[in-house]
C-alpha positions in Angstrom: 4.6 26.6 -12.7 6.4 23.3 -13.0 5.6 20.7 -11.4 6.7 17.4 -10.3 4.1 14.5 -9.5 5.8 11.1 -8.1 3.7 7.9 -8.1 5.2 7.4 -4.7 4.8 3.3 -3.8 5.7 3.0 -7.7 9.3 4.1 -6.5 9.3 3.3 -2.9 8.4 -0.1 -3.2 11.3 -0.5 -6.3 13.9 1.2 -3.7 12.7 -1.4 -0.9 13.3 -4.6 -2.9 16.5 -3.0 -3.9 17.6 -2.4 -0.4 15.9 -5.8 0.7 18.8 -7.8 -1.1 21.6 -5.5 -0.3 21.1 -3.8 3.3 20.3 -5.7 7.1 18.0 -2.3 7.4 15.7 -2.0 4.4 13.4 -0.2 5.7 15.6 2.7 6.9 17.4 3.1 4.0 14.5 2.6 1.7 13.9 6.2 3.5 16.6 7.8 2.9 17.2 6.5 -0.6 13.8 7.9 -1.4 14.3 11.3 0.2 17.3 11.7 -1.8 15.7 10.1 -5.2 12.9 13.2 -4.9 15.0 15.8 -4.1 17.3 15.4 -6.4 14.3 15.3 -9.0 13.4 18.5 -7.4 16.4 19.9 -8.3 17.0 18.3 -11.5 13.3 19.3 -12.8 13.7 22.7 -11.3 10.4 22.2 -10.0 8.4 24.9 -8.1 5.7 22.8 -6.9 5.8 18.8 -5.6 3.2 16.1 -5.3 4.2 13.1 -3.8 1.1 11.0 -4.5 -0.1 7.7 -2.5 -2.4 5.6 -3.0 -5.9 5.2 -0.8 -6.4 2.7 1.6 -10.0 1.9 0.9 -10.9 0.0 -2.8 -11.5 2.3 -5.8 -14.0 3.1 -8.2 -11.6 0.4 -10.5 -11.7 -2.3 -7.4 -15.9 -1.7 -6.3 -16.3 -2.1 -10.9 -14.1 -5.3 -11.6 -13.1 -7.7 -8.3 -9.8 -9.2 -10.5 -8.4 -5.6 -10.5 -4.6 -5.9 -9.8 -5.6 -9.6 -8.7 -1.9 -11.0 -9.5 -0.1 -8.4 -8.0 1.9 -9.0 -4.7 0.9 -7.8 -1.6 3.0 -4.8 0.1 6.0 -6.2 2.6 4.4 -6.0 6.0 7.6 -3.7 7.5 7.5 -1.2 4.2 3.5 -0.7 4.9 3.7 -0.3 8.9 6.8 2.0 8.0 4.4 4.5 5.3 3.2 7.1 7.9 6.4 7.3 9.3 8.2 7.8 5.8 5.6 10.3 4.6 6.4 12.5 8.1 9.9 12.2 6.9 9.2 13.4 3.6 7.1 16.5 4.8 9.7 17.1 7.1 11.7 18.0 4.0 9.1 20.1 2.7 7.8 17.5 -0.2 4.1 17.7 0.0 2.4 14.5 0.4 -1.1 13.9 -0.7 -3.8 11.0 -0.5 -7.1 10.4 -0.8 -8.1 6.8 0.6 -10.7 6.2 -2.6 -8.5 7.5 -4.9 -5.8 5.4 -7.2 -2.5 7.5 -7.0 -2.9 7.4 -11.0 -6.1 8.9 -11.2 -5.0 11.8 -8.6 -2.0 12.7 -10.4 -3.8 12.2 -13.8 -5.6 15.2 -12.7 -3.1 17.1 -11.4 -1.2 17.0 -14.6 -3.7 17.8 -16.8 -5.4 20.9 -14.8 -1.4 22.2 -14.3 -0.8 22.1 -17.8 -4.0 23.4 -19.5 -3.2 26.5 -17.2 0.1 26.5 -18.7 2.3 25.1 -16.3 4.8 22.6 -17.0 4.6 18.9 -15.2 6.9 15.8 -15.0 5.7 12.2 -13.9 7.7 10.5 -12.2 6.7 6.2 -12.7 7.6 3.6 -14.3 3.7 3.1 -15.4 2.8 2.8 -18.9 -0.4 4.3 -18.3 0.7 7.4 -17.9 1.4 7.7 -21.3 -1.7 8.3 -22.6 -2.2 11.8 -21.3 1.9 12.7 -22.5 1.9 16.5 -24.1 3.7 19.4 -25.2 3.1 19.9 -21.6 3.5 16.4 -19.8 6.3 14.3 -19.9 7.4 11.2 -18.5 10.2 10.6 -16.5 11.3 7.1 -15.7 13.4 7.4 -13.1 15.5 3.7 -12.7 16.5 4.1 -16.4 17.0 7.7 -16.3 14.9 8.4 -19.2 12.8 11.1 -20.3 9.6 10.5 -22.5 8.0 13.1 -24.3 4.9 13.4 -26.2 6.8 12.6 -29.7 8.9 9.8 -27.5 6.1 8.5 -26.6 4.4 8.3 -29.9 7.8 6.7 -31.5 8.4 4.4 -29.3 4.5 2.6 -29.5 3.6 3.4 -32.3 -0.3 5.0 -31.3 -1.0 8.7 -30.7 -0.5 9.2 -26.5 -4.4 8.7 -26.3 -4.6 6.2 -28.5 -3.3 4.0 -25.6 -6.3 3.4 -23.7 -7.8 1.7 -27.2 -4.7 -0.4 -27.6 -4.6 -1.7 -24.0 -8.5 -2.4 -24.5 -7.8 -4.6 -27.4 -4.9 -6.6 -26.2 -5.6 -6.4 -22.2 -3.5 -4.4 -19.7 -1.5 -8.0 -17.9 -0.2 -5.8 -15.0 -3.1 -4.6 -14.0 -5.2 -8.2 -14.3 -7.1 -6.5 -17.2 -8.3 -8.5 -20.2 -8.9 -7.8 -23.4 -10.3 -9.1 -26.7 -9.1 -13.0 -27.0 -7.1 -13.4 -29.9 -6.0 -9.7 -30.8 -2.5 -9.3 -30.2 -0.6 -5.7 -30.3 0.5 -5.9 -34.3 -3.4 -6.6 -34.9 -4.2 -4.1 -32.5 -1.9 -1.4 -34.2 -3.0 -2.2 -37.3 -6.8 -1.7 -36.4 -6.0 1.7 -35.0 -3.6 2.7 -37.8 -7.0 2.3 -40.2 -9.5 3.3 -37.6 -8.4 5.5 -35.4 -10.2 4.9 -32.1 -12.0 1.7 -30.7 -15.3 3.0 -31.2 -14.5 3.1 -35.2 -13.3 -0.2 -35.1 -16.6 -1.6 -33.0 -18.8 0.3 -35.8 -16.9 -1.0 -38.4 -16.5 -4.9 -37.0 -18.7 -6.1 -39.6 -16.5 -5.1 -42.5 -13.7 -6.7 -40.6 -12.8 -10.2 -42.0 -12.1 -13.5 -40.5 -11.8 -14.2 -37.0 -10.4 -10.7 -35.6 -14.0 -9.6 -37.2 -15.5 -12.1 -35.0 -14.3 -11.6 -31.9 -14.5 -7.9 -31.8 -18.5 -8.4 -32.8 -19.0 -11.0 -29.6 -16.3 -9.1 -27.3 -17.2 -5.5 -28.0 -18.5 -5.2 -24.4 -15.6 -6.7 -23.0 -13.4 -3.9 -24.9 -15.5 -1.0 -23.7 -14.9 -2.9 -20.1 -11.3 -2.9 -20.7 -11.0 1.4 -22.0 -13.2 2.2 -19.1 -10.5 0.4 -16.5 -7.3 1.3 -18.3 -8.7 5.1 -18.9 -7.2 7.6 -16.3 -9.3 10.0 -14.7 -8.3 13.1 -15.3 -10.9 14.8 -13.7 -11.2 13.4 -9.7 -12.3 16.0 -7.1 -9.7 17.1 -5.1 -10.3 20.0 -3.2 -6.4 20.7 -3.3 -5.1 24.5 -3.7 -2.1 24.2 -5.8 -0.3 26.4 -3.5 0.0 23.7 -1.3 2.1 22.0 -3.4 4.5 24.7 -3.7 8.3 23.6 -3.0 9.8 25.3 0.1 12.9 23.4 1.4 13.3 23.5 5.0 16.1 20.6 5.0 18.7 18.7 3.7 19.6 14.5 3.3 23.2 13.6 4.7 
């Protein structure tokens, strides 16, 4: 099996402002620049099986747990939202399987997905320009940013931050995850926070050992270590939601063509 997974309003919504400054008919072509963004993924990924993941409409788990989640980011374009059931037709139309779950973060649903693919074996791309998906890259699961054409893999990954893929939920837990409104311990940057988990290893080894920690990145991981478990508990994909979802419904079968 390999499968493709795209965090669907991660690309739609960066097609739409794209179209919004160049076209009199965003909405339309935001469409059919999407349709032909996937299936040429399809093709390019030779992938058997297709998710294209949305978000839920109802809060999350992350929303119910901490008010200020995703506080500072902007609010869909009215036409793009009122436009969605009518795009995700399209796309089924096409034969690209479409899947939601209205408590569910798109994240969290693909987060599983990838993981239960490839600890059967199979092989699965994400497509997003999220960070967060990172932390569950493997032999198995790669990364595929798709406006800078760029393929991460679980040793790109590593290189280019520096931390083991799931080492990433400790680092954002120390310096705060900004685009998702997530804080995290005041005054730790990311060279002290890759320097903690270059000796520790994980955040619950630096919390243990906090009081062997000098100065005042000693002090604020002993009166912010609650915060920090906060934090890993936001910035931590499920990889283990409920779904209900037969994989063979995700299998590929073309039954069109974008002109």
């Amino acid at each position: 099996m390999k499968l493709l997974l795209i965090d669907a309003m991660n690309l739609i919504r960066r097609i739409y402002a794209a179209q919004e400054k160049r076209s009199d008919d965003p909405v339309d072509q935001t469409c059919l620049h999407s349709q032909n963004a996937i299936l040429k993924n399809i093709e390019e990924a030779e992938a058997t099986h297709v998710a294209l993941v949305f978000d839920g409409h109802q809060p999350t788990w992350r929303h119910k747990f901490y008010g200020e989640y995703k506080a500072d980011r902007k609010p869909m374009p009215n036409k793009l939202a009122d436009a969605l059931p009518q795009y995700i037709e399209g796309f089924e139309a096409l034969g690209i399987p479409c899947v939601l779950y209205d408590d569910l973060e798109a994240d969290d649903v693909i987060a599983t997905l990838a993981v239960k693919v490839a600890q059967h074996g199979g092989q699965v791309r994400i497509i997003s320009t999220d960070k967060g998906f990172m932390q569950i890259a493997s032999e198995r699961i790669s990364l595929y940013h798709y406006f800078d054409r760029r393929v991460l893999t679980y040793d790109d990954v590593e290189q280019q931050l520096g931390l083991i893929p799931r080492q990433l939920p400790d680092y954002l837990s120390l310096v705060g995850d900004s685009t998702n409104h997530v804080p995290g311990v005041p005054g730790i940057g990311p060279k002290t926070a890759g320097e903690l988990l270059d000796k520790y290893g994980d955040l619950d080894n630096i919390l243990i050992n906090s009081t062997d920690i000098p100065g005042k990145v000693g002090e604020q991981l002993r009166e912010n270590y609650r915060l920090a478990l906060f934090a890993r508990k936001m910035v931590t994909l499920k990889v283990d939601c409920e779904l209900g979802l037969n994989l063979q419904s995700l299998r590929y079968r073309p039954v069109g063509l974008v002109h």
